[in-house]
N, C-alpha and C positions, 0 to 999 in steps of 0.2 A: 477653589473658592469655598469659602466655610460662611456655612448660614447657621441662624440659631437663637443661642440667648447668649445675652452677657450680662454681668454684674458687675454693678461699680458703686462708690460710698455716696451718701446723700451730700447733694450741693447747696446751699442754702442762701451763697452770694448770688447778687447782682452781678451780671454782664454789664461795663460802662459802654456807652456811647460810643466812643471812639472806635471800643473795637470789635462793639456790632457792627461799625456800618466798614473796619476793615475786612472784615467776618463777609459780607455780601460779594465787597465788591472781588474778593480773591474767588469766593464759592462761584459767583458769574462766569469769573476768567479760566475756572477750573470745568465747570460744564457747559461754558463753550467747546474746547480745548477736547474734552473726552465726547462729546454728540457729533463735531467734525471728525474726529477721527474712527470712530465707532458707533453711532447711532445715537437715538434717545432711549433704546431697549435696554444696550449695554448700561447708559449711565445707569437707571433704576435699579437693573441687577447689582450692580456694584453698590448698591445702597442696602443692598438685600445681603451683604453678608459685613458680618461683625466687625471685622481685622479693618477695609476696605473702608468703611462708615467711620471705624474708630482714626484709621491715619488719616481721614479727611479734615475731619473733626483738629488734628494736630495740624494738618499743614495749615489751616486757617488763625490757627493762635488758640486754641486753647486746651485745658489741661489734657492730660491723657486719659486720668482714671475718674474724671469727676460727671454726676450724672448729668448734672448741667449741659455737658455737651451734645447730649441727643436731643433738647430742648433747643437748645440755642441755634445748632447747626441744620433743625430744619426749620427753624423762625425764619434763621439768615438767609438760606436757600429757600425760603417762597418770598421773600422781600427781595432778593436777588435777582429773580426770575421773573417778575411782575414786569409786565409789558415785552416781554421775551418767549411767552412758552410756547405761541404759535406756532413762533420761527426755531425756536428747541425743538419744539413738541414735545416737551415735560411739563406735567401739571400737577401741581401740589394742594393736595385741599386736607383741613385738618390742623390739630397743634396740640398746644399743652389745654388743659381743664377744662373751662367754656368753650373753647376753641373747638375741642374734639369734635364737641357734640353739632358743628356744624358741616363736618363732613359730608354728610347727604344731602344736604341743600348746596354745596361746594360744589358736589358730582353734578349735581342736578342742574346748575348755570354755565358748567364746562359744556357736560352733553349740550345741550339746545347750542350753546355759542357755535359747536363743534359738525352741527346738524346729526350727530349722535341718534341709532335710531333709541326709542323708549325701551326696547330688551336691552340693548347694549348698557344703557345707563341704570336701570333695574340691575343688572347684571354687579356692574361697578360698586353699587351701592351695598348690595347682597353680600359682598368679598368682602366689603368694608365690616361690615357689622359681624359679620360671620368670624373675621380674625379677632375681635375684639370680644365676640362673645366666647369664642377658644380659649384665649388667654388669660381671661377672668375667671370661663367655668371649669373649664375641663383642665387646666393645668392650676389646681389650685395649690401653690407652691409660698403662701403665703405673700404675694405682693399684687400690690390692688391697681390696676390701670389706669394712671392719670392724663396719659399723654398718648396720643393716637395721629401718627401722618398717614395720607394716600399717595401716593406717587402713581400716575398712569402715561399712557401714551396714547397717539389716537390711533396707533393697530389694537390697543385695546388688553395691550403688556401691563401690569398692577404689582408693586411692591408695597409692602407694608411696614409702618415702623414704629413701633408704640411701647410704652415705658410705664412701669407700674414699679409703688414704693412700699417698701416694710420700716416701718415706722421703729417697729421694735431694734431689726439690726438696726436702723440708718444706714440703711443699701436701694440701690435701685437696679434693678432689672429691665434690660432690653429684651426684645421681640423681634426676629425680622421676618419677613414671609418675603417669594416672589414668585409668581402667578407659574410662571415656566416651571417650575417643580413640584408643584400639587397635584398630586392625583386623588387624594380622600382630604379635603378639608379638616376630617374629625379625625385622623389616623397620618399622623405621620409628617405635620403641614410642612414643620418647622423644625433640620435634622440639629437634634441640641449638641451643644457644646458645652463644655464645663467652665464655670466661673469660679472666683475664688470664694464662693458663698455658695456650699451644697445644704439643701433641705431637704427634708421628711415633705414628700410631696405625693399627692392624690393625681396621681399623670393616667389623665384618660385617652390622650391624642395617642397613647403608646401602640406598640403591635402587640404587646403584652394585653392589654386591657380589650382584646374586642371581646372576649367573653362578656365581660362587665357592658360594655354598649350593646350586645345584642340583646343583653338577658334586661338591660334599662330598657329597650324599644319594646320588649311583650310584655316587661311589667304592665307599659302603658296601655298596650294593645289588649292587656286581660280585662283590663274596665275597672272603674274607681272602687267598685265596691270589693274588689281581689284586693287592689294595690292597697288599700286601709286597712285591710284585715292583717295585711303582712308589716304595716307599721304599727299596728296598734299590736303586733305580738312582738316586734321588738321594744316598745317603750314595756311590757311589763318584764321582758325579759335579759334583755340585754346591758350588761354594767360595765366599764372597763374593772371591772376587779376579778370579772369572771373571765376565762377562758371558755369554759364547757360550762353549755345547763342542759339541763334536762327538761320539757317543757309540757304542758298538756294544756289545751284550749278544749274548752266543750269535749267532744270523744274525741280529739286527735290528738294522739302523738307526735312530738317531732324533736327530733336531738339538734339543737344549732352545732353548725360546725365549726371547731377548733382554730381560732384563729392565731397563726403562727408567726405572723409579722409582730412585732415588737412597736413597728410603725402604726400599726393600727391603733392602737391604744393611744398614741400619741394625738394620732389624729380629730381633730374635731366630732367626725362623725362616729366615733364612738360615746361620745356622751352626748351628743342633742337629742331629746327628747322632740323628734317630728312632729308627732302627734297632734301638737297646740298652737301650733303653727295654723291662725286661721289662711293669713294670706296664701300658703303653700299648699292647704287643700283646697282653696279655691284655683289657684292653677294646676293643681294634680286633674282634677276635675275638670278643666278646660282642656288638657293635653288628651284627658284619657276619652273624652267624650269625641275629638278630632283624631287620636286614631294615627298619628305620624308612622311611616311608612320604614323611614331606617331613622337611626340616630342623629344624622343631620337633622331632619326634618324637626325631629323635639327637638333640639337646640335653639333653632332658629323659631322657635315659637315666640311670641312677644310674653312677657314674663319669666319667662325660663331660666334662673339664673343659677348662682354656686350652690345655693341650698338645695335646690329642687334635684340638681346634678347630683348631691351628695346624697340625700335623702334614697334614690334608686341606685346608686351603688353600694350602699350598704347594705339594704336589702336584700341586691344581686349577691353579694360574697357571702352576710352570715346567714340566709336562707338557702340560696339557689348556689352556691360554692361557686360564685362567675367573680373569682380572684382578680383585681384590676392590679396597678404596676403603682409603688410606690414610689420609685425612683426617681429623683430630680433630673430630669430633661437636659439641664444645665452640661456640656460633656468638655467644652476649651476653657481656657485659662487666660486671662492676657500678662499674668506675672507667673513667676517659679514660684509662688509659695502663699498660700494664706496667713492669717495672724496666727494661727498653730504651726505655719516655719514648713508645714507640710508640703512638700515639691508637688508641683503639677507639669502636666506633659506641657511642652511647648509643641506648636508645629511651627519650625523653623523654617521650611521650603515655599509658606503661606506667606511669612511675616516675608522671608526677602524676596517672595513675586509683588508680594504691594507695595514694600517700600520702592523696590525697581521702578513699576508702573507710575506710584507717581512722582519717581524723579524724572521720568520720561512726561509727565503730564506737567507739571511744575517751569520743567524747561522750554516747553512750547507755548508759555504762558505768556502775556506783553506786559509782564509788572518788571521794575529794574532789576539788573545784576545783583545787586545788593540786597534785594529782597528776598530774590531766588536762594541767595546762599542762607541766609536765616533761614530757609525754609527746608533748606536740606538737613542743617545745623538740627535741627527741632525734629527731625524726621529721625534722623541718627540718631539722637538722645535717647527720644520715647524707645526706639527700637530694642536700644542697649540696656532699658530697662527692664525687658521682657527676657 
């Protein structure tokens, strides 16, 4: 099973009517079909990886590579599920834009319906925000978070699914997380897959990058009046035109070190000037005054976002040489090729355990004969497109 990120081109139609509410009532009949036969843990995990999400997403009717269907296909599946998830035990809170932002109030009327104790539900809520603060700050790959689902169970199993857009390409990028394979929320959450849209990307979640998050955790832990000293010597010194400077503050010396990424330059944080950022020293100065214990900890601060993220890792590399991973996370494909014709790996042995699975889910379905065959027709299609 492959978890991770996918990318697909911006969708900008309407879903008609009709085949929303055909969209529900198949998505019903499809997690019925897989909670009887496998639990309500299984269904979520299966939602938790790309391939699994994306031939869902097909067997219900819609396109294959448009972003639209990670919107739609968890709109349909919590309009499906309403008045069902007791006796599921899947519970969906979350969506596209406004939507998102009521996730924790979502958790929050599950727990109590659920007699959920208050950890349990603090707990849920935490996971939520925590992937969404991941994937905005610490994988800053240029696509912005619009759309955030929850998926839980009442053993207290959590997958994540949420979708963030680059305006520039007109692509949108998925997200999956599930709670069964986290072991460092800030390291590792989410094992990437490559899409057909690779970026110049700022990837803190990586195993490459824990220099860069330990040496962000003591910036904060040295106290505000260090951490401004070391950005107010980058705004006089640091240029993208420069590789090496040579530098002297008051009686100190200090040689910045030679940055050899190519990406770096690219990158945003090589030319913001931090420094005038009122809002940012006012949160630098909240984090630094509170002291966070590891890198989580400053993450999950209120405030703490992409800039505040960026602002101490470049500090970490061109002062403290704690080099973070630039590497786009992105590592599966779901075509042989991007618009540069460039081949990407398939994993074939992925695509025919899911298309098998759910012809085996499809078939144990109570929609017609006839239906069924469209549905395998459409399965085969997308497949052969990949």
């Amino acid at each position: 099973m492959q978890r991770g990120i996918a990318t697909f081109t911006l969708d900008y139609g309407k879903c008609p009517a009709w085949l929303f509410e055909r969209m529900k009532r198949l998505g019903k009949e499809m997690a019925q079909v897989i909670v009887m036969e496998y639990g309500p843990e299984e269904f979520i995990k299966r939602l938790a990886d790309p391939v699994w999400f994306q031939s869902l997403g097909t067997v219900l009717a819609f396109d294959w590579n448009a972003s639209g269907l990670t919107t739609i296909l968890t709109a349909a599946l919590k309009e499906a599920l309403r008045g069902e998830e007791k006796e599921l035990g899947i519970f969906i809170c979350g969506g596209k834009g406004k939507t998102s932002r009521k996730t924790p109030a979502q958790i929050q009327n599950w727990g109590q319906n659920l007699n959920f104790s208050s950890l349990q539900v603090k707990n849920l809520i935490y996971n939520s925000k925590m992937a969404a603060k991941v994937d905005s700050s610490l994988v800053q790959d240029g696509f912005q978070i619009y759309h955030h689902s929850f998926f839980f169970t009442k053993s207290g199993a959590w997958t994540v699914v949420q979708q963030g857009m680059n305006m520039a390409s007109q692509t949108a990028r998925r997200y999956h997380w599930f709670s069964e394979n986290i072991k460092d929320l800030v390291c590792e959450p989410h094992s990437g897959i490559s899409s057909e849209l690779r970026v110049p990307t700022l990837n803190l979640v990586a195993q490459q990058s824990q220099n860069t998050r330990q040496m962000s955790t003591e910036l904060v832990q040295s106290g505000y009046a260090t951490l401004m000293k070391d950005i107010e010597l980058l705004r006089h010194n640091s240029s993208e035109l420069h590789k090496m400077a040579q530098l002297r503050l008051k009686d100190d010396n200090l040689t910045l070190l030679q940055l050899e990424n190519k990406e770096f330059t690219w990158y945003p944080v090589a030319i913001e000037d931090f420094s005038k950022s009122r809002y940012l020293k006012k949160i630098l100065a909240k984090i630094c005054d509170q002291k966070p214990e590891n890198y989580e900890c400053l993450l999950s601060q209120d405030g703490v976002g992409p800039k505040t993220i960026r602002a101490l890792a470049l500090v970490s590399e061109v002062i403290y040489g704690a080099e973070p991973s630039y590497e786009d996370p992105a590592r599966y494909s779901f075509a042989h090729g991007g618009k540069d014709a460039t081949p990407y790996p398939v994993d074939r042995i992925t695509y025919d355990q899911t298309i098998e699975t759910m012809k085996k889910v499809v078939a144990k379905t109570k929609i017609g004969i006839f239906e069924k065959q469209k549905i395998l027709k459409r399965l085969e299609k997308s497949y052969n497109g990949v």
